[in-house]
N, C-alpha and C positions, 0 to 999 in steps of 0.2 A: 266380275268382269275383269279381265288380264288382256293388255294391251300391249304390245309390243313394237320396238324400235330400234331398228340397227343402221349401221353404213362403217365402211371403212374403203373408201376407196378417194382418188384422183382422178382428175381430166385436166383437159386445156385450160391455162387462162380465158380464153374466152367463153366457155361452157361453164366452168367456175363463175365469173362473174355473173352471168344470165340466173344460176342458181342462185347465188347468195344473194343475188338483189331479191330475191321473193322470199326464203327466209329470214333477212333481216327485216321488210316490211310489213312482217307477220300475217301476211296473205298465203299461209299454209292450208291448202286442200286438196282434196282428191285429185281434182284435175291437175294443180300443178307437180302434185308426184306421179301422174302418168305423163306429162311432160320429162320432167327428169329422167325419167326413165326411154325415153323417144332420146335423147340425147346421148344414152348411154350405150347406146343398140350396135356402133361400133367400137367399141372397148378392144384393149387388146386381151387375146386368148390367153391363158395361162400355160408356163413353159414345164415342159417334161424334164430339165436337171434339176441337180438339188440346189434347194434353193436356197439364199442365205438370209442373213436374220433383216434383212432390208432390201423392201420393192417397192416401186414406185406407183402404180397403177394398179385398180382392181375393177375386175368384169362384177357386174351387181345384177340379180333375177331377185325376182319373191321369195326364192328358196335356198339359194346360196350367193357368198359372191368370191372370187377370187383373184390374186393379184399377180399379175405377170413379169416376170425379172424389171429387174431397172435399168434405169438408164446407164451408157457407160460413167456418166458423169453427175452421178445421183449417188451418195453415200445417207446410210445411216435411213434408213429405210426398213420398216417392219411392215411384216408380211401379216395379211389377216385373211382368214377364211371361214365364214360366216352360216350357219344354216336357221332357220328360223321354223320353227312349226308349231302353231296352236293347236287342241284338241276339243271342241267341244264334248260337253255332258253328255251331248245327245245321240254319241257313241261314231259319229260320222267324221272320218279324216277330211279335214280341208285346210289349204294355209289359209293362214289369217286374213280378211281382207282388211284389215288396218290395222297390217305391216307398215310402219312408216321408215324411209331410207332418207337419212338426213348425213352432210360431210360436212367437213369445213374445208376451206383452206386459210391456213393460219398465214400465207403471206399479203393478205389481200386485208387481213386485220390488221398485223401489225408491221409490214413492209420489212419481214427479216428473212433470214434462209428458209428456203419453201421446206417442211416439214410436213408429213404425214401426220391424217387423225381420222381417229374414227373414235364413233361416239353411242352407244347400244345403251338399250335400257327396258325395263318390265316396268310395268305400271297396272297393279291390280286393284281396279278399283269398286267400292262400295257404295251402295244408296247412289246407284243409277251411273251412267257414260258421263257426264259433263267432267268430270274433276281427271278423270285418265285419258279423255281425251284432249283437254284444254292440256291439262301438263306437258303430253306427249307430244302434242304438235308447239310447244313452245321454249319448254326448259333448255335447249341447243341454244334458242337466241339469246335467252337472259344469260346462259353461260357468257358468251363470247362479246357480248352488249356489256356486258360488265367491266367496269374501268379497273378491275384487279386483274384481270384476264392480259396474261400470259402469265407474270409475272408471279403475281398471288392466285396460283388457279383453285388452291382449295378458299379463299377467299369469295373468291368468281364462284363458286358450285356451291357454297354456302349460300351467300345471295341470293343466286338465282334460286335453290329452294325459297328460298322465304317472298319473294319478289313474286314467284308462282301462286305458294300460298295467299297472299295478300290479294293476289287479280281475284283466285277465283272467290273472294269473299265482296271483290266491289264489282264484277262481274253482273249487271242485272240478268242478263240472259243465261246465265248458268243458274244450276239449282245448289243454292246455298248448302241443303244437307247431302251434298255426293261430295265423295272423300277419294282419297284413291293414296293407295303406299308408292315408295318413287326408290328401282333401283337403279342406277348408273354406272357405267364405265365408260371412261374416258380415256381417250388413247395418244401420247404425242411422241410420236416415236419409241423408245423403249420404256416410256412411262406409262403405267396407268394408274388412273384414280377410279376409285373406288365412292359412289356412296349410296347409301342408305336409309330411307325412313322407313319402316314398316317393317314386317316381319317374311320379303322375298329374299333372297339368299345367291353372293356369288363365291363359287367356290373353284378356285385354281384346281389345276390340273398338274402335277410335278413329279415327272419320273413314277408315276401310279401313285401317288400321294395325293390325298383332300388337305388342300391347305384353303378353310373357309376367311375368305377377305373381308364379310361382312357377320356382324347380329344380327339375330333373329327379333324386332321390339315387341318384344310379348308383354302385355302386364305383369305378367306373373313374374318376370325375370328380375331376379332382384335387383340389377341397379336402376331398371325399370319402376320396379315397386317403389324404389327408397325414393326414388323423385318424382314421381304421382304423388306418396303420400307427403312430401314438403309441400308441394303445390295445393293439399286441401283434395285431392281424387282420393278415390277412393275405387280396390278391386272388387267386383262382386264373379265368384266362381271363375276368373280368369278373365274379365271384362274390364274394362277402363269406365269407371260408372256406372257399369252394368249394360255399357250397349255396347263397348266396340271390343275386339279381340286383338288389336293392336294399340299402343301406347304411342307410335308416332306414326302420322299423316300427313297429306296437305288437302284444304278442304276441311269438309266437317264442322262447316262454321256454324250449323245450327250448338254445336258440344263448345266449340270455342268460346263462344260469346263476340264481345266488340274486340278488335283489332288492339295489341298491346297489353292483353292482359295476360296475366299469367295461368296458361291453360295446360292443364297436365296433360293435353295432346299436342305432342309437342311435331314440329313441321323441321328439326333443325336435323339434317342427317348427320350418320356419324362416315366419317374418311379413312380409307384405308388407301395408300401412297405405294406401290411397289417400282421397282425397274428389273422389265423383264429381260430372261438370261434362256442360253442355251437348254435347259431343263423345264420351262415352263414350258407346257404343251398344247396347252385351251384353257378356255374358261366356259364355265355353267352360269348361265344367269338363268333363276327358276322362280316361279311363286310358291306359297305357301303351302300350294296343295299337290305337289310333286314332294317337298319337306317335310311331310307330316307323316311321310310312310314309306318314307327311304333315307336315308344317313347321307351326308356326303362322301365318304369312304364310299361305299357303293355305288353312287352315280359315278363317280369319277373311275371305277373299276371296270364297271359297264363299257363307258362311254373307249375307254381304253383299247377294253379289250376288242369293243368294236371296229374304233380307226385302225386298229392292226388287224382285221380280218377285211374290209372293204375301204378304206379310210374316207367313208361319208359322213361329213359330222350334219345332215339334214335325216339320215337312218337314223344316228345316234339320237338325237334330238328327239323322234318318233320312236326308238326303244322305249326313251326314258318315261313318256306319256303314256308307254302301252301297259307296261311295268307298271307304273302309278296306280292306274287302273285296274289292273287286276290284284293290286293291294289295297283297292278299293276306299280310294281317297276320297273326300266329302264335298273335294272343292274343284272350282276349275282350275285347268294347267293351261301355262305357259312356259315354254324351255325353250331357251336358248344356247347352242353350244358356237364356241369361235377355237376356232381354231389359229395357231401363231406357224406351224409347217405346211408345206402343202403335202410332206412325204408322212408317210402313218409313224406313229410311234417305233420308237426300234426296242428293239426285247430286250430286258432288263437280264441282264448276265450277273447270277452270282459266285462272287469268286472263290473259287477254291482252295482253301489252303493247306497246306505241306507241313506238317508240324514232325520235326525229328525227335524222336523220345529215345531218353537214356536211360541206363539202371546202373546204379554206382555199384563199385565190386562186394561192398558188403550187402546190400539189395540182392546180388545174385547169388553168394551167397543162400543167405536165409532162403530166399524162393529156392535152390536147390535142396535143402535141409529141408522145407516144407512137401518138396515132390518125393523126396525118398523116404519121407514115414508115412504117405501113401498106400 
């Protein structure tokens, strides 16, 4: 099961607040994301000039979201444009119906300059729904609940992984043995963080370059191995004890044991920190089963080549699922593509160069000596 989560937009303070009080009192449900969504219904349209690398507002649907210029008196502002599409096995296109759209606003946490964020994430999870969908509807809160949060935000998104892990093990109403891998990006203005438990994968987009932001946590992967096997695990054929095919999770408490021990499945993602630039173009967040039969050098080639023929990163998103499949992958897909322009990639020109060549007098010479015994 792969669950997904996106947002990257703004509203009013007063819409703002009505939101945030529900996801900080962790009363996230269906209903109150069709609520959210009821309040989002006039948004501003997105604008037809080029846009620059900071806007203030974004339109949000199931399927895309995009962001509209800024305000005159709004700096430092990045632009996101979002598509979102699941694919089930069972060969039938439908978007996801838990798609979850979660924002923040960072002034209402911490009373400083209003700053953009947006916050996406894949959550592919095993041995049943409880553990990707408790994650998904909650790791946004623990982020931002966390007393490291602005400041030490890979501190905050450390936590909250582990804060996550920890619920769904004291959780009665969850099932102890459902697991689920956690990937995340986080967005504050030209930052993003990156992180990772499990083996789903984001991979930047850069002038047609795969720059992979995250690991793949395979057993088999040696620095994977080499700390499974200090912690006493053991791989059998590529398995974390022989049952699981990822080496870190959150969940899985029946493999962990009790709380605080030393369990070679480990819940602690790893971080990857960037500040994006003029050249970074999108991002892929994908599960495993889009990875296992495509490179990232390819998605990102794809996905490219796409936005500069229609520039819909929701088509792109559905290439890359269609592709998977007919590479006939074993597992379910989830893709996510975001996009940072709203205008399509521009074509990569390479330059020509002029090189003047000489031949010294006794070079021409000999080469004359060489033509006339010819």
């Amino acid at each position: 099961m792969s669950v997904t989560c996106g947002g990257g937009m703004a509203v009013s303070p007063q819409q703002i607040a009505r939101l945030d009080a529900k996801f900080c009192n962790g009363n996230v449900s269906a209903n109150s994301i069709e609520e959210n969504d009821e309040i989002l219904d006039n948004s501003n349209q997105i604008s037809s000039g080029k846009p620059p690398r900071s806007l203030s507002t974004v339109r949000h649907c199931s399927s895309s979201a995009f962001l509209s210029e800024p305000k005159k008196n709004c700096e430092n502002f990045m632009e996101i444009l979002e598509a979102i599409l699941r694919k089930d096995q069972n060969s039938t296109w439908k978007m996801s119906s838990s798609v979850l759209t979660i924002f923040v606003n960072i002034f209402l946490h911490l009373q400083i300059s209003l700053l953009p964020a947006a916050f996406y994430g894949v959550f592919d999870g095993h041995g049943g729904i409880d553990a990707a969908t408790f994650t998904r509807s909650n790791i946004l809160k623990f982020i931002v609940e966390d007393s490291h949060f602005p400041a030490g935000i890979k501190k905050a998104v450390k936590n909250a992984f582990a804060k996550a892990d920890h619920a769904l093990a004291d959780a009665k109403s969850l099932d102890r043995s459902s697991g689920t891998t956690a990937l995340t990006a986080f967005m504050l203005d030209r930052m993003m963080l990156i992180a990772n438990a499990g083996d789903s994968r984001a991979v930047l987009g850069k002038r047609g370059r795969a720059i992979e932001l995250s690991k793949d946590h395979k057993p088999n992967v040696t620095s994977e191995r080499i700390r499974i096997e200090k912690l006493g695990g053991v791989i059998y054929d590529g398995y974390l004890n022989g049952q699981l095919s990822v080496a870190r999770a959150l969940g899985d408490w029946h493999i962990k044991g009790s709380k605080g021990s030393n369990c070679p499945l480990s819940s602690e993602p790893e971080l990857e920190e960037i500040i994006l630039t003029e050249e970074d173009e999108f991002l892929i967040l994908g599960c495993d089963g889009l990875w296992d039969v495509m490179s990232s050098q390819c998605a990102v080639t794809m996905v490219r080549k796409a936005l500069m023929q229609h520039n819909d990163p929701e088509k792109c998103s559905k290439a890359l699922v269609k592709e998977a499949l007919q590479r006939n992958t074993c597992d379910n897909l989830t893709v996510v593509v975001i996009c940072f322009s709203a205008n399509p990639p521009p074509k990569i020109e390479i330059p020509k160069y002029h090189r003047r060549r000489s031949i010294s007098a006794e070079g021409l010479d000999h080469l004359k000596g060489a033509l006339n015994s010819l």
